[in-house]
C-alpha positions as CSV (number, residue, x, y, z in Angstrom):
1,X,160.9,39.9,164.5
2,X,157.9,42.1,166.0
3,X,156.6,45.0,163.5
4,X,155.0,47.9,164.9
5,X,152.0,49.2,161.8
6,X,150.3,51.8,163.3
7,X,146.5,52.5,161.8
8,X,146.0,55.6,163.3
9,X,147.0,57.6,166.8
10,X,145.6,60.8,167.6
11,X,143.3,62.0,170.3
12,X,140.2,60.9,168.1
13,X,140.9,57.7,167.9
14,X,144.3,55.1,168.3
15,X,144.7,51.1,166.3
16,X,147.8,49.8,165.9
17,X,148.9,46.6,164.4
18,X,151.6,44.1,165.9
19,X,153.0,41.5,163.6
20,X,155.4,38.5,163.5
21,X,155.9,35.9,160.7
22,X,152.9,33.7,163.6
23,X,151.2,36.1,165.1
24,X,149.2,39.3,164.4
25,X,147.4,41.5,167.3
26,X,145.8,44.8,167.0
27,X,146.9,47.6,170.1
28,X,143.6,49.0,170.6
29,X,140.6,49.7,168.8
30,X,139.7,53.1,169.0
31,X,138.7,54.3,164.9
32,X,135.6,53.4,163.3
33,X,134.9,49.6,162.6
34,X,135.1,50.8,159.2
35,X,138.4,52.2,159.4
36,X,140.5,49.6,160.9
37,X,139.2,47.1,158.0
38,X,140.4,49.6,155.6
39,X,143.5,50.6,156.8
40,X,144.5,46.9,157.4
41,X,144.1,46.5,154.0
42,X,145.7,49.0,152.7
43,X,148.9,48.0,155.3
44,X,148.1,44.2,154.1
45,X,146.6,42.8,156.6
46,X,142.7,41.5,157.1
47,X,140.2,41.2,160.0
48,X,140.8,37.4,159.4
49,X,144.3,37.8,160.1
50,X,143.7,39.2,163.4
51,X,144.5,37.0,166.2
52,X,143.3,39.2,168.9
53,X,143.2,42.6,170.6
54,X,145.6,44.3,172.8
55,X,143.9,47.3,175.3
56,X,145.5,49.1,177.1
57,X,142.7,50.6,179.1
58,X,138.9,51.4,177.8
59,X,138.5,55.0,176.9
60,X,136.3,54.6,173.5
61,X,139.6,56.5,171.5
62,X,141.2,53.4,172.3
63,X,138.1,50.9,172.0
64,X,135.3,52.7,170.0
65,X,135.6,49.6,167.2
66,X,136.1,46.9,169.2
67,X,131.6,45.9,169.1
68,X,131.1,46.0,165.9
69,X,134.6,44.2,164.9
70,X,133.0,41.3,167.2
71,X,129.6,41.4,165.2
72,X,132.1,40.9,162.1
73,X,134.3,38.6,163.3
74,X,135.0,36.8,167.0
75,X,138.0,38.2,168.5
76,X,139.7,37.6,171.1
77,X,140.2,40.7,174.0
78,X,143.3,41.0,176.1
79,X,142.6,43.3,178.9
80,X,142.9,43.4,182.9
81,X,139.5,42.5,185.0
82,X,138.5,45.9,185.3
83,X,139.2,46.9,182.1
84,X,136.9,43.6,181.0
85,X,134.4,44.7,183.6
86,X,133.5,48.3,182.2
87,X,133.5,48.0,178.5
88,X,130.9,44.8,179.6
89,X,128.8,47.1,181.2
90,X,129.2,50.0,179.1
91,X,129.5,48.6,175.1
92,X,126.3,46.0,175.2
93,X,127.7,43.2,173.4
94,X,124.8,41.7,171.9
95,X,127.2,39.0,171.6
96,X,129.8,38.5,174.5
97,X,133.4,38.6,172.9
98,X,136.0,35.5,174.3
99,X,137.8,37.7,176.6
100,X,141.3,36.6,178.0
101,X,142.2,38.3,180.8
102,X,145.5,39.3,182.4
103,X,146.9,40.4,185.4
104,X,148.6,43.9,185.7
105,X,152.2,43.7,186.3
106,X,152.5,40.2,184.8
107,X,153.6,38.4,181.2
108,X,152.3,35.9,179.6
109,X,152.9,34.1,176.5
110,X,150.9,33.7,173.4
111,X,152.1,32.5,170.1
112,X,155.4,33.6,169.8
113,X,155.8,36.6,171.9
114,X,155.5,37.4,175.2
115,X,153.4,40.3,176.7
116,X,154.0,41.7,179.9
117,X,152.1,44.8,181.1
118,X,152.3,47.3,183.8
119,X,150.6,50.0,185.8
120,X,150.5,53.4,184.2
121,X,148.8,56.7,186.2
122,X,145.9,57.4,184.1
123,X,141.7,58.4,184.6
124,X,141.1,55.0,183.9
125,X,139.8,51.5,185.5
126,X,143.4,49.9,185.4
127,X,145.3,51.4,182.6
128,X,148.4,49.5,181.4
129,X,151.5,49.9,178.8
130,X,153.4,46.8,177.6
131,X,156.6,45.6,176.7
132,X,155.9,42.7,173.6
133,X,159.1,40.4,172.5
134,X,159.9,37.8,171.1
135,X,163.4,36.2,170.3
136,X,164.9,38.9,168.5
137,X,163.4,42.5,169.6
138,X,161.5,44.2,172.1
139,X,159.0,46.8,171.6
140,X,157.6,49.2,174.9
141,X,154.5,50.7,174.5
142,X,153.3,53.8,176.3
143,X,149.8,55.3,175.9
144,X,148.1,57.4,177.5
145,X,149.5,58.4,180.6
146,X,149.9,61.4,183.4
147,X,153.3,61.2,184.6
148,X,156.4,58.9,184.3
149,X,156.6,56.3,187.7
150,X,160.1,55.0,188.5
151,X,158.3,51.8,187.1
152,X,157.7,53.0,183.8
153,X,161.2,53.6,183.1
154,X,162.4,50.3,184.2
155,X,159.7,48.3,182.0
156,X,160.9,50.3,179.0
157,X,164.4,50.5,179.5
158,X,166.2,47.7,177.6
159,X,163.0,48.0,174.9
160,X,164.7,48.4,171.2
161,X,162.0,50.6,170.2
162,X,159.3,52.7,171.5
163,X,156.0,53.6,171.0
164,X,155.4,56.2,173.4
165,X,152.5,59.2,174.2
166,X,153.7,62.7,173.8
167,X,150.0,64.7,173.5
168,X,150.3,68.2,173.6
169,X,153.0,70.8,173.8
170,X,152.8,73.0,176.8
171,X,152.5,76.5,175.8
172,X,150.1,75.6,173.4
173,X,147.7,74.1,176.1
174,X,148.5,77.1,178.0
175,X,147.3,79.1,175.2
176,X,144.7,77.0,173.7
177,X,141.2,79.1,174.2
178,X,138.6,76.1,173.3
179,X,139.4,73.6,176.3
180,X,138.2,75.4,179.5
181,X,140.5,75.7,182.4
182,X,139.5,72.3,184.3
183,X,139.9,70.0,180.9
184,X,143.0,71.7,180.1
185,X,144.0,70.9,184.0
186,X,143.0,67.4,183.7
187,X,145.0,67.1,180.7
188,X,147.9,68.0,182.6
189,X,147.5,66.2,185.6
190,X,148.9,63.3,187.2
191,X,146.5,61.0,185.4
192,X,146.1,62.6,182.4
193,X,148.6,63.0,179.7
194,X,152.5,63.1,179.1
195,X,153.6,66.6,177.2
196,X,156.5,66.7,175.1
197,X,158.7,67.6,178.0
198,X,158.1,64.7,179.7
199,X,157.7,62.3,177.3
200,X,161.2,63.9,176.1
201,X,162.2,63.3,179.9
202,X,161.5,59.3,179.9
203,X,163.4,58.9,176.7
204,X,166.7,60.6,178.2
205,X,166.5,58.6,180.9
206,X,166.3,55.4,179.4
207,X,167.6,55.7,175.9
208,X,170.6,53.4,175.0
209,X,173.3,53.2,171.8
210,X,171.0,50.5,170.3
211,X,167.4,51.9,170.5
212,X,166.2,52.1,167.0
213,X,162.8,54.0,167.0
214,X,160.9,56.5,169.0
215,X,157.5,56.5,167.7
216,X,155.2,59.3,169.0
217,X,151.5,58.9,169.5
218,X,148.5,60.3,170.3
219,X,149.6,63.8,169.4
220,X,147.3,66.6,170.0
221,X,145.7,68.2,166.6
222,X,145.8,71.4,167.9
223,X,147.9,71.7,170.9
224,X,151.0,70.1,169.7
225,X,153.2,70.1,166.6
226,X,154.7,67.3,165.3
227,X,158.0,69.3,164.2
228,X,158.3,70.5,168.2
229,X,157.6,67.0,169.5
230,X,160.1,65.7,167.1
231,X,162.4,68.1,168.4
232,X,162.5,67.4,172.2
233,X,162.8,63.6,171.6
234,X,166.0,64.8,169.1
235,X,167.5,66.8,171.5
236,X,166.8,64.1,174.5
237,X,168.1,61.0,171.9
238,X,171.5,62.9,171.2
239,X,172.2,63.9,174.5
240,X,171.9,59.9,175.7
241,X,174.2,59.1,172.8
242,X,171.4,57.4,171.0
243,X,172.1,59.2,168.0
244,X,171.1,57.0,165.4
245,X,167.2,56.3,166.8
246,X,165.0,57.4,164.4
247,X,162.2,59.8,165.4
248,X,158.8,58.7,164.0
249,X,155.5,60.9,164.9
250,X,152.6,58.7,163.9
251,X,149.7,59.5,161.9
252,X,146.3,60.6,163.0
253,X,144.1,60.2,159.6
254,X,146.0,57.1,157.5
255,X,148.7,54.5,158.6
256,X,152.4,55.2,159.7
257,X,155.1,53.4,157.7
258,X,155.9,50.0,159.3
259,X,159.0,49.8,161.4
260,X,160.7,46.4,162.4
261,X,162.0,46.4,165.9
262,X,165.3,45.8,166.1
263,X,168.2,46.8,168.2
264,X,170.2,48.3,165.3
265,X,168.9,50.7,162.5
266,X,167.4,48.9,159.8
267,X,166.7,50.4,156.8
268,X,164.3,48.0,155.6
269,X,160.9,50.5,156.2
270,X,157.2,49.0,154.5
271,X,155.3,51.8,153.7
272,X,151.2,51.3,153.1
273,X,149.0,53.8,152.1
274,X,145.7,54.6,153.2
275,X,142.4,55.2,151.5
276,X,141.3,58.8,151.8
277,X,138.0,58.3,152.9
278,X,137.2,60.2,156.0
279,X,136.1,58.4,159.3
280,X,132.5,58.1,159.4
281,X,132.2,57.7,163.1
282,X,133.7,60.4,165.2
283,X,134.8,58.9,168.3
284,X,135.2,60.8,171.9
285,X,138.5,61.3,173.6
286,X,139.7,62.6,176.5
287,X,141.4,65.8,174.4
């Protein structure tokens, strides 16, 4: 069965961990170095553990740990080409990491799951989500994104859980003074990010009976509100007859309780607690 942990997601910084009884990858790498080995602690895990690294695409709030992790420990890195290409160039790896690359739009197999990604619209080099399976469930995984493609919603429409953006809340951009007008329009655009409308949007459209978990990421600190984001994908879950998904928005500065991804409820939920210690590195995001 494939468990979702998720370290951290938030526009500072996202790390999740996905686990079988083989096979243990991490979803990005974008907290501190210091960080990630403390939260997989305190969730039970260890560097050691890790048998590689998932990215999704190479904006440092979703790869700012990934060169000193290698200078810890050698790790393998699952991206595209491209992806592989600019972090390269722009990390300096004073030692280069075993890379294993994959193609967009394909699967592949490694240990006991199988990984197939897909083309998202995002400002990146070749930004992907993922549907990860093996025998028994099937988790989607949506980051960062701008708008939902008709392919999106047939990748992630049979998944039995989600893990899925939903960044900001749209008012509250509107209103937001900090951002000037042309970050808050980037935000927004068709390679930016998904609101709470439209991540709200892709779950009506493809929830089921049997989805168990929506879990919502990369949540804006201060242009959304995890009680309204909650409440779209409520409203959208109900009105699919998915009733008994659970709603989970993750956490920005310690772990989210581990979910197991399964087709029907479970109420078997691990929960790990985080040290307090504040990141030390403060990453840049696109928010």
């Amino acid at each position: 069965m494939v468990r979702l942990t998720i370290l951290g997601s938030g526009s500072s910084g996202n790390c999740a961990v996905i686990s079988t009884e083989r096979t243990t990858l991490l979803l990005d790498a974008g907290l501190s170095a210091k960080q990630i080995c403390l939260r997989l602690d305190a969730c039970g895990f260890s560097l050691d553990m890790l048998d590689g690294i998932l990215l999704t695409h190479e904006h440092q709030d979703h790869t700012g740990g990934i060169e000193v992790l290698g200078r810890k420990r050698s790790i393998p890195l699952f991206c595209t080409a491209l992806t592989q290409e600019t972090l390269a160039g722009s990390l300096g790896f004073k030692k280069a990491p075993p890379w294993r690359l994959m193609s967009t739009g394909a699967a592949f197999e490694f240990q006991d799951l199988r990984i197939e990604s897909f083309p998202v619209p995002h400002d990146a080099v070749d930004p992907v989500g993922f549907v990860i399976a093996d025998e028994e469930s099937r988790l989607g995984v949506l980051s960062d994104v701008g708008f939902v493609t008709n392919l999106i919603k047939d990748r992630l429409k049979n998944a039995d859980s989600l893990f899925i953006e939903a960044n900001y809340d749209t008012q509250l951009l509107e209103n937001d003074t900090k951002r000037p007008w042309a970050t808050k329009q980037r935000i927004s655009s068709r390679h930016g990010h998904l609101s709470n409308e439209q991540a709200a949007e892709l779950v009506r459209d493809i929830a089921h009976p049997g989805l168990s978990h929506v879990v919502l990421g990369h949540l804006s600190d201060d242009c959304n509100d995890p009680v309204v984001a909650s409440r779209h994908i409520r409203q959208a879950l109900d009105s699919s007859g998915a009733n008994e998904a659970r709603v989970i928005c993750a956490e920005r500065h310690k772990p989210t309780p581990t979910i197991e991804v399964v087709r029907r409820r479970s109420a078997n939920v691990s929960f790990c607690f985080a040290p307090e210690t504040a990141d030390e590195t403060s990453q840049l995001a696109l928010l």
